[in-house]
C-alpha positions in Angstrom: -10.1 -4.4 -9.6 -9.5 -0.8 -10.0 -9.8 1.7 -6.5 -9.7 4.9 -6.7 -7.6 7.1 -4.0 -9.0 10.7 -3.6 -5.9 11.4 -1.4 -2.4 9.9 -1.0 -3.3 9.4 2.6 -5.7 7.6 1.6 -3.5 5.0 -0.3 -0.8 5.1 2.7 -2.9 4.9 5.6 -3.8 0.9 5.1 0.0 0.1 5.1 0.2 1.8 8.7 -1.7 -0.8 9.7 0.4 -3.5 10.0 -2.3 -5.8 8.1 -0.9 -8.4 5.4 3.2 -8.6 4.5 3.4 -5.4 3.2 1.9 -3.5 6.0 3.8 -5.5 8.4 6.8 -5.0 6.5 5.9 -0.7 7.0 5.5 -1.3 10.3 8.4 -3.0 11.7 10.4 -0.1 9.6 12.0 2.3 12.2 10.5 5.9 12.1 12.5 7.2 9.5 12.8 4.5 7.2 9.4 4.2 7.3 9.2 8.2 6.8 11.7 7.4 3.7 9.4 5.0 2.1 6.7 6.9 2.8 8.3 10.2 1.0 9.5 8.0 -1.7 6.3 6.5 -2.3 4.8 10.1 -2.8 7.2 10.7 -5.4 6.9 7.6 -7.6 2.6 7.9 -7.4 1.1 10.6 -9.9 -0.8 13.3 -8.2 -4.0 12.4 -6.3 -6.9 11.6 -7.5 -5.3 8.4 -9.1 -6.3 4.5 -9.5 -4.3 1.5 -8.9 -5.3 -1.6 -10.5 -4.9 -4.8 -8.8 -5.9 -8.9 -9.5 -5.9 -11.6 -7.1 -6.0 -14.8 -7.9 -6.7 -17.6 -5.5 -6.8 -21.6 -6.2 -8.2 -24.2 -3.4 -8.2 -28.1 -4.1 -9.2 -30.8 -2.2 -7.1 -34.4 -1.8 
């Protein structure tokens, strides 16, 4: 799955949440570590508009 971020706001704004580990994990940062990651973030991304790929792959069984 490819999405498409028009803005990097728009890619950080879902971590703020505090939805699934890794916004949980942003969340429970203090201020400015989360500011930190935030700025760090910004620098490893390429300028906006950019896409991030991702794949999820789930299993279920029954006994």
């Amino acid at each position: 799955m490819d999405v498409e971020h028009a803005t990097f706001e728009d890619w950080w704004e879902p971590f703020t949440l505090g939805i699934a580990p890794s916004g949980a994990h942003v969340a429970g940062l203090e201020p400015d570590r989360r500011t930190a990651l935030r700025e760090l973030c910004r620098e490893r991304l390429p300028e906006p508009p950019f896409v991030v790929s991702a794949k999820a792959w789930v299993a279920r069984g029954a006994a």
